[in-house]
C-alpha positions, 0 to 999 in steps of 0.5 A, a space after each residue: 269594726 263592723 258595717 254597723 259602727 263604720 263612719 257614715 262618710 266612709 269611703 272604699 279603700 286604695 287599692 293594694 300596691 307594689 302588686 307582684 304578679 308571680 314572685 316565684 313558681 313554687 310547684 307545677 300548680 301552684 305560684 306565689 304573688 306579693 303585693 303591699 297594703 293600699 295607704 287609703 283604708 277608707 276613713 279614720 277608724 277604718 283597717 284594712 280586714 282581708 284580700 282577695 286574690 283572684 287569679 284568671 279563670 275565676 279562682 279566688 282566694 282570700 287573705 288576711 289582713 294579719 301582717 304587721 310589715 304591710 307586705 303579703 304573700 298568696 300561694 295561689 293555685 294555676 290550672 296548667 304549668 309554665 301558663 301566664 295568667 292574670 292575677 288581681 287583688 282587691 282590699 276589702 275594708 273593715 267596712 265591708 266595702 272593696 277597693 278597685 282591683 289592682 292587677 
């Protein structure tokens, strides 16, 4: 579906659930977070297309929406080892319009 066929009366999606800031460490830049698809898509007819994984200091990711189990997975990149950082994921629906971060 694109912008121009979505329901006048759409609206934007949940944001994504069970958000796992760092699962695991997999190398000194580099950390895996987890989240799960939002139950609100944003109307009938309407899917969820990508994410956007966002990580402090301003570097982003995007993932599919190509999981028929409805968890994700990001390996994400870090500027420093053993730092804290936090990490937001948006949906973006097949409407184009983005959900609130979930952080």
């Amino acid at each position: 579906m694109d912008e121009a066929s979505c329901p006048i009366a759409t609206d934007p999606p949940g944001p994504p659930e069970s958000l796992s800031q760092v699962v695991s460490a997999n190398t000194e830049t580099s950390a895996v977070v987890q989240w799960r698809s939002p139950a609100m898509t944003g109307g009938t007819g309407v899917t969820i297309s990508e994410y956007r994984v966002t990580v402090e200091g301003g570097m982003t990711q995007t993932v599919s929406h190509d999981d028929s189990e409805g968890v994700f997975t990001a390996t994400i990149t870090v500027p420093e080892y053993n730092t804290s950082y936090s990490v937001s994921v948006t949906a973006i629906n097949s409407c184009g319009l983005s959900s609130q971060p979930a952080t």
